[in-house]
VMD Tcl script that builds the backbone (N, CA, C; Angstrom):
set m [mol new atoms 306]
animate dup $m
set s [atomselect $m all]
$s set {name element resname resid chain x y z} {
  {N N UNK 1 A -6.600 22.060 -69.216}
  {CA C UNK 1 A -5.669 22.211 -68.107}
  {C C UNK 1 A -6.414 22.513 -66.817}
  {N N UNK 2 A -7.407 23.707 -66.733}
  {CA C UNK 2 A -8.539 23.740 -66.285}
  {C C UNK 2 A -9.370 22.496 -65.386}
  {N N UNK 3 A -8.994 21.374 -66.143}
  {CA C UNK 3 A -9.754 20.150 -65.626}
  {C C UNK 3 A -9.026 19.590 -65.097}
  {N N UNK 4 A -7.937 19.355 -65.434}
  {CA C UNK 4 A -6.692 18.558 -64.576}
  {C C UNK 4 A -6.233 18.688 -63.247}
  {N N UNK 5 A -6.723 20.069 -62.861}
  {CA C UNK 5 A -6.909 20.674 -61.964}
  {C C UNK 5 A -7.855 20.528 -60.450}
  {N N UNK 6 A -8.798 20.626 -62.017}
  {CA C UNK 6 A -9.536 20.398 -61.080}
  {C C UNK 6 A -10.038 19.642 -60.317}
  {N N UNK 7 A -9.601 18.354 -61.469}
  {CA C UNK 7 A -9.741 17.103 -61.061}
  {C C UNK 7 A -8.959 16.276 -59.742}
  {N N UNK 8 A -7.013 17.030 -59.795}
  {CA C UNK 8 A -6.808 17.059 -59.008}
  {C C UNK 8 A -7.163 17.049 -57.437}
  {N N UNK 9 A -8.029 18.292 -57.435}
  {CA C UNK 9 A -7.624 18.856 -56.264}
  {C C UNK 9 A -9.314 17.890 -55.559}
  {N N UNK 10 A -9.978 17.660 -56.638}
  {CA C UNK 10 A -11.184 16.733 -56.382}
  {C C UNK 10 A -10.593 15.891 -55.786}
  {N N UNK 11 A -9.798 14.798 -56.284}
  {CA C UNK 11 A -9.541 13.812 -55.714}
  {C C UNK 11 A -8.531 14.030 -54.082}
  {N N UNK 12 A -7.770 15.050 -54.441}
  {CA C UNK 12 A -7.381 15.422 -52.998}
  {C C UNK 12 A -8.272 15.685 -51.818}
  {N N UNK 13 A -9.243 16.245 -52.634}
  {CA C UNK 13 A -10.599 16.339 -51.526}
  {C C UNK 13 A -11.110 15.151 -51.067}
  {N N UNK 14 A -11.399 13.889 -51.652}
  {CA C UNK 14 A -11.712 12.939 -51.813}
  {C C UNK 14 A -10.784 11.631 -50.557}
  {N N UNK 15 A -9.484 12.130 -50.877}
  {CA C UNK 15 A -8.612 11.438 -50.154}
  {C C UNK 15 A -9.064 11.963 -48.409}
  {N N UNK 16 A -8.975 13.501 -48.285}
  {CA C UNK 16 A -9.141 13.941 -47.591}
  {C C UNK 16 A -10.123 13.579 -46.681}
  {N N UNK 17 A -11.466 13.494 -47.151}
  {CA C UNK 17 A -13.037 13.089 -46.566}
  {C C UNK 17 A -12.625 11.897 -46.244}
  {N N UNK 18 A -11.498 10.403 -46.637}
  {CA C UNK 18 A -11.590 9.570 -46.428}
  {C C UNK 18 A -10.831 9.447 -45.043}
  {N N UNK 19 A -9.784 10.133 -45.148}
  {CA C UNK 19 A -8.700 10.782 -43.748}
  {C C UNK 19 A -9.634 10.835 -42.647}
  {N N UNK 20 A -10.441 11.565 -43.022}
  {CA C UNK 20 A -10.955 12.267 -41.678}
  {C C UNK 20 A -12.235 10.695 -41.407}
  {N N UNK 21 A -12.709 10.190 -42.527}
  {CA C UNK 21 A -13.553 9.381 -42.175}
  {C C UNK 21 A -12.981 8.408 -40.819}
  {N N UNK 22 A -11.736 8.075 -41.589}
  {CA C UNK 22 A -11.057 7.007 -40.588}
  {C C UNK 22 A -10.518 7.594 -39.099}
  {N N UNK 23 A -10.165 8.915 -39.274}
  {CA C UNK 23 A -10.229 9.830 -37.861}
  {C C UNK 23 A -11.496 9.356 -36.732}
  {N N UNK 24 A -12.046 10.047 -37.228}
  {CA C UNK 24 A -13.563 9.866 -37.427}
  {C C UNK 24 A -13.991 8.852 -36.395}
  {N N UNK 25 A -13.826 7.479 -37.395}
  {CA C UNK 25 A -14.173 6.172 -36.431}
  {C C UNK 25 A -13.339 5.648 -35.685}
  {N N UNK 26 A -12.110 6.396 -35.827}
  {CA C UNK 26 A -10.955 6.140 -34.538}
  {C C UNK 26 A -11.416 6.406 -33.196}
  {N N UNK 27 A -11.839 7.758 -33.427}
  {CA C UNK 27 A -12.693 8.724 -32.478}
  {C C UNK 27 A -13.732 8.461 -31.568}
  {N N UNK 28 A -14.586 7.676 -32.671}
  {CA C UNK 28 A -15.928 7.094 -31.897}
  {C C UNK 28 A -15.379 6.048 -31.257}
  {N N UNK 29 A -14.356 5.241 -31.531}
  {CA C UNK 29 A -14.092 4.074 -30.884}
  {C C UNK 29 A -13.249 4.453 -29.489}
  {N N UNK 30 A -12.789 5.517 -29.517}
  {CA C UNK 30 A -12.171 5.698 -27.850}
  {C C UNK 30 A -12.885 6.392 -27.445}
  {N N UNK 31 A -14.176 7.213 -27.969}
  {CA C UNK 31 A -15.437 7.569 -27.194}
  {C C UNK 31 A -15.823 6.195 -26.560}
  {N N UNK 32 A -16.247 5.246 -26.921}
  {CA C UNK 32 A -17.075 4.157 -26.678}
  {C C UNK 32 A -15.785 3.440 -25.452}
  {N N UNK 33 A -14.798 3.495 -25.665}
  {CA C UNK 33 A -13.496 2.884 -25.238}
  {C C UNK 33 A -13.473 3.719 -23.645}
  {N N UNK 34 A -13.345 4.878 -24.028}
  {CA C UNK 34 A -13.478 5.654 -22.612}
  {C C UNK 34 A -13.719 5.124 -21.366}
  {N N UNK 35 A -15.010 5.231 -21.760}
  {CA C UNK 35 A -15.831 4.732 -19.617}
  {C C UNK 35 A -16.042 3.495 -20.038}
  {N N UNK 36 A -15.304 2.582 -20.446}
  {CA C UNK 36 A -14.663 1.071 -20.330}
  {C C UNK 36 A -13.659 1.312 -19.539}
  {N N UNK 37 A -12.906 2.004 -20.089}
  {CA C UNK 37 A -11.403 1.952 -19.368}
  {C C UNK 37 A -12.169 2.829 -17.808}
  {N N UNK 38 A -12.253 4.116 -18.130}
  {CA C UNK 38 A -12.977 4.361 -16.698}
  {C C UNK 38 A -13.202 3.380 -15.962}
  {N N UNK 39 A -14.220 2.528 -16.027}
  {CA C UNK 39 A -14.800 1.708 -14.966}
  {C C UNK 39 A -14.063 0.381 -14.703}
  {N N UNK 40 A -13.532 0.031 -15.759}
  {CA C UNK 40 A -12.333 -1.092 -15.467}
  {C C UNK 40 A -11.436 -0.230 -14.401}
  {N N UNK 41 A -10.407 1.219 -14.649}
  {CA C UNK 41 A -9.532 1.770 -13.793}
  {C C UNK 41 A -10.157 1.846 -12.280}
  {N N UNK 42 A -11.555 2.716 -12.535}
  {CA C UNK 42 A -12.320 2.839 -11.331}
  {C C UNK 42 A -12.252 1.126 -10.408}
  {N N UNK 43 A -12.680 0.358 -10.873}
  {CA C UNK 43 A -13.212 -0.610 -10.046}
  {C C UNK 43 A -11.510 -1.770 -9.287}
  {N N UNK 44 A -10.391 -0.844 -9.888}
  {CA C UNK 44 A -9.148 -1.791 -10.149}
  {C C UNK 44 A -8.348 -0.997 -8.700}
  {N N UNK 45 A -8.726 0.914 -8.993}
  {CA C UNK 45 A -8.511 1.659 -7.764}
  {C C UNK 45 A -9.491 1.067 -5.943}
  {N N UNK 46 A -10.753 0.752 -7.041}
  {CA C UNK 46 A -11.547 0.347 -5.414}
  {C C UNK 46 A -11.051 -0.967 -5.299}
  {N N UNK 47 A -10.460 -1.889 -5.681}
  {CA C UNK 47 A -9.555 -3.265 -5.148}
  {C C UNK 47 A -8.374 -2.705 -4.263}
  {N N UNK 48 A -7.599 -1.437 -5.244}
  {CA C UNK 48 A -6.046 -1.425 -4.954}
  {C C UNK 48 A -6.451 -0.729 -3.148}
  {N N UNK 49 A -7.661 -0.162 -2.806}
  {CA C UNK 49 A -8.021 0.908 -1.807}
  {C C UNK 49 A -8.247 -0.136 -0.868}
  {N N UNK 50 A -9.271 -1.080 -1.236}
  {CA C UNK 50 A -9.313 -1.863 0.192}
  {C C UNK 50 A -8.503 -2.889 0.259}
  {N N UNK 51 A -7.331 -3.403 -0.616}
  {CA C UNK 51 A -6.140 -4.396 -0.497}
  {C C UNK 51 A -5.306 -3.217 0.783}
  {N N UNK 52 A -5.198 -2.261 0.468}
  {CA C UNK 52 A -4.427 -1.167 1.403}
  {C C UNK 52 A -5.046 -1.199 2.587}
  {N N UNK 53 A -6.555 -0.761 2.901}
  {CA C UNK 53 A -6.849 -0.643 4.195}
  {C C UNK 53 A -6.662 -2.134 5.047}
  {N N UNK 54 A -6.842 -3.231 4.007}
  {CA C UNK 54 A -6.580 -4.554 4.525}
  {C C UNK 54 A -5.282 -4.798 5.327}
  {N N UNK 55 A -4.366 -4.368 4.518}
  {CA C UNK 55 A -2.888 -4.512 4.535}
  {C C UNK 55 A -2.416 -3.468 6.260}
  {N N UNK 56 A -3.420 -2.264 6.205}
  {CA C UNK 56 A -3.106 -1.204 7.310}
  {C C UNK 56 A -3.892 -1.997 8.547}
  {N N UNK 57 A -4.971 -2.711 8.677}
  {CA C UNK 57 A -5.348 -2.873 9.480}
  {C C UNK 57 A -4.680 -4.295 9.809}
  {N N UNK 58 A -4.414 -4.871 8.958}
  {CA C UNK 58 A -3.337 -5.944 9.351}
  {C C UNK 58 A -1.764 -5.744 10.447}
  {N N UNK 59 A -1.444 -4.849 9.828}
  {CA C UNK 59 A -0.153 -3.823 10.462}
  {C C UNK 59 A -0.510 -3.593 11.653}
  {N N UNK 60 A -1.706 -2.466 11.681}
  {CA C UNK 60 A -2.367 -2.221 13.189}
  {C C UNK 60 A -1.992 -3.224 14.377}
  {N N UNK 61 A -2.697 -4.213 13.497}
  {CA C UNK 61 A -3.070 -5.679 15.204}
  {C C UNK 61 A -1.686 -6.240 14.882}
  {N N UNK 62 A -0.671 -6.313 14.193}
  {CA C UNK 62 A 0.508 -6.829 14.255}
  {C C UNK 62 A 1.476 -5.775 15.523}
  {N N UNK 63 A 1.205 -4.447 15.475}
  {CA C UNK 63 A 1.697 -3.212 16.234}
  {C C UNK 63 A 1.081 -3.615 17.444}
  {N N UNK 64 A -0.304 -4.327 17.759}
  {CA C UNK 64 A -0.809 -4.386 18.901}
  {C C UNK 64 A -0.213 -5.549 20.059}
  {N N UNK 65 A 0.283 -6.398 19.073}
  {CA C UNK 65 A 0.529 -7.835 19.393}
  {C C UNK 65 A 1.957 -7.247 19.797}
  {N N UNK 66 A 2.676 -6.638 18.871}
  {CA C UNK 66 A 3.811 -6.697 19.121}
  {C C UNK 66 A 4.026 -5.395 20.543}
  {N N UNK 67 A 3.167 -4.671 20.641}
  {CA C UNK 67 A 3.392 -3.854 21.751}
  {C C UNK 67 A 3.175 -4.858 23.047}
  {N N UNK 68 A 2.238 -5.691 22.959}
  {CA C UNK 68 A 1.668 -7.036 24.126}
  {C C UNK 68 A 2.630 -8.131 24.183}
  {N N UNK 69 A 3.310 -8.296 23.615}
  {CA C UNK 69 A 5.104 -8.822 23.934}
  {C C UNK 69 A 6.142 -8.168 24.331}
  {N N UNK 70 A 5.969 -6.581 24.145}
  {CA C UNK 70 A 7.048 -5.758 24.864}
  {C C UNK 70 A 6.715 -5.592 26.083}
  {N N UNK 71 A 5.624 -5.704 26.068}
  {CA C UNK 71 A 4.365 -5.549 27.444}
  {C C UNK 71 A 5.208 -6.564 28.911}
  {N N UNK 72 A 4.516 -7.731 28.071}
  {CA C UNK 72 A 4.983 -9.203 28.762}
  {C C UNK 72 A 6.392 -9.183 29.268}
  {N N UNK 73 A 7.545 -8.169 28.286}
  {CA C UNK 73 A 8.778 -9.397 28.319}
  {C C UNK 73 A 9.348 -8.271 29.186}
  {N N UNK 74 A 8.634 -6.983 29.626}
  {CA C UNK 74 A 8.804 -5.475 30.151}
  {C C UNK 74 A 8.432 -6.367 31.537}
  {N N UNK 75 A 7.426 -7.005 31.940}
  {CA C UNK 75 A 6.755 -7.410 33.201}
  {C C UNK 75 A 7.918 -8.642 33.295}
  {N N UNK 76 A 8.500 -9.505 32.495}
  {CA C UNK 76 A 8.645 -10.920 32.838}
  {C C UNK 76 A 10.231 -10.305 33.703}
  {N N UNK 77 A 10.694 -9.209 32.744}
  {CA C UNK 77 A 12.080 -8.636 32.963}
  {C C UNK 77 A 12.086 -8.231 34.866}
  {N N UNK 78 A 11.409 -7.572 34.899}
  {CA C UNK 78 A 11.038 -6.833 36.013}
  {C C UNK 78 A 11.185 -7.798 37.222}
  {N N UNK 79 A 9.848 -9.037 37.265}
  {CA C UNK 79 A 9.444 -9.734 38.103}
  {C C UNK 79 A 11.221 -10.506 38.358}
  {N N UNK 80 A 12.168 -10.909 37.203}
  {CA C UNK 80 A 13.290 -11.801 37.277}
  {C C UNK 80 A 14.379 -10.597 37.985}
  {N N UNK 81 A 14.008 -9.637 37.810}
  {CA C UNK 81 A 15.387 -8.977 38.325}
  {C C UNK 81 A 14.790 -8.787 40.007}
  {N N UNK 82 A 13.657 -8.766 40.002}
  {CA C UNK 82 A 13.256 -8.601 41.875}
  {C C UNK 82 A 13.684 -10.020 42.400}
  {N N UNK 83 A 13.268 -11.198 41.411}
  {CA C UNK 83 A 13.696 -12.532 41.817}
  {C C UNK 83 A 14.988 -12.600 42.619}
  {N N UNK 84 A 15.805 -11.989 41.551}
  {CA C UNK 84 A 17.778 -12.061 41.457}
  {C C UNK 84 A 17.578 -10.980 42.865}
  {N N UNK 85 A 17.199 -9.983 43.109}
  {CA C UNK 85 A 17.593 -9.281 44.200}
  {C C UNK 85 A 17.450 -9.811 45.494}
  {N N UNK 86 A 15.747 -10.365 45.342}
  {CA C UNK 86 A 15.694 -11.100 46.906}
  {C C UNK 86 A 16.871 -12.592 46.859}
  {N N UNK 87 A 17.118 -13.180 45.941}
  {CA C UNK 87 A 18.144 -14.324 45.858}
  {C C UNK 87 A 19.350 -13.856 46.761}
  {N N UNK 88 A 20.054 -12.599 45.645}
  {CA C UNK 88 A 21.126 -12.098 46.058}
  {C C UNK 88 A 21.257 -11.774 47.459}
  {N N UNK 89 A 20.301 -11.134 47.838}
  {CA C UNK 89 A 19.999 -10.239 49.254}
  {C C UNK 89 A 19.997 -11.625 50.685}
  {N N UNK 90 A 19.640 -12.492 49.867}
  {CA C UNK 90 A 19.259 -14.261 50.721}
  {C C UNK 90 A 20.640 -14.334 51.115}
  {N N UNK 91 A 21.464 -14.927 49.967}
  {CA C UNK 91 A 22.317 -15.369 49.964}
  {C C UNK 91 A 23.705 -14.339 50.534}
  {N N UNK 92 A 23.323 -12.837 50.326}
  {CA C UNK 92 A 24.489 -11.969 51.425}
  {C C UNK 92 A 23.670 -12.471 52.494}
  {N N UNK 93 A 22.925 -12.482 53.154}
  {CA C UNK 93 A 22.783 -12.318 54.795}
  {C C UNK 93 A 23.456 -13.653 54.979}
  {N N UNK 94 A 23.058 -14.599 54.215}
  {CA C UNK 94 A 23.685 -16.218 55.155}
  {C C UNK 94 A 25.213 -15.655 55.433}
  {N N UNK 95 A 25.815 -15.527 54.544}
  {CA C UNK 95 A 27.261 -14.963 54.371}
  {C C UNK 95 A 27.745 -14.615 55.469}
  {N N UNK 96 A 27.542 -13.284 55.036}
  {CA C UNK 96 A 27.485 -11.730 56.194}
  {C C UNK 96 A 26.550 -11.307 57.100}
  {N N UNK 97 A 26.768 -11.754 58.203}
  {CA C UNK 97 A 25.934 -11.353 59.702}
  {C C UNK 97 A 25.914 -10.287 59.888}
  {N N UNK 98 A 24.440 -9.922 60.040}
  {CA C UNK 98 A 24.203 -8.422 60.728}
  {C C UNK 98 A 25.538 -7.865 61.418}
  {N N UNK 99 A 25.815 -8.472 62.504}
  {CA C UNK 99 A 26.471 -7.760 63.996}
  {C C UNK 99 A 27.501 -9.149 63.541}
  {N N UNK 100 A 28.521 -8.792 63.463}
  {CA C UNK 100 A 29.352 -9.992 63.494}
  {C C UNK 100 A 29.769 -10.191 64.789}
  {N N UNK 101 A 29.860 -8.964 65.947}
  {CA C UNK 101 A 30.675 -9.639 67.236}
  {C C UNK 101 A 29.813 -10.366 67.876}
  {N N UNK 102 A 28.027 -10.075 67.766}
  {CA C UNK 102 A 27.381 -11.018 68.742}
  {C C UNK 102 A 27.182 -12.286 68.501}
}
mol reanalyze $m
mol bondsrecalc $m
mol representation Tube
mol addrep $m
């Protein structure tokens, strides 16, 4: 009975050492797996970093351009409404005479 036992708990041991074997080389394989993935993630962050600064400095000169059309249409506005005033201002005097009795 003694042996049955013992034999048992042998082979439970047995199962056991094999458990952990396969642990084991699970283990080593996401050791080795690790700074793969590291340097794949690393090198995927330094794409995603300068697609961004690309993308910001793109924005920038789009903000620049578009401030240099508010610029323009700020000056074009300006120059058309002095246009319309001296027009307007033309066209009262023909009208309306200074001194109407002389």
């Amino acid at each position: 009975m003694f042996t049955n036992e013992q034999k048992e708990l042998e082979e439970y041991c047995q199962s056991l050492y094999k458990e952990e074997l396969k642990y084991l080389k699970v283990s080593n394989q996401i050791k080795q797996t690790l700074p793969k993935v590291a340097k794949f993630t690393s090198k995927k962050k330094q794409k995603l970093n300068k697609s961004l600064q690309n993308l910001l400095q793109l924005h920038n000169q789009a903000n620049v351009v578009v401030d240099k059309k508010i610029e323009i249409a700020s000056k074009s506005l300006q120059i058309t409404q002095n246009l319309l005033k001296q027009i307007v201002a033309q066209e009262l005097s023909r009208e309306l005479p200074l001194f109407p009795g002389k």
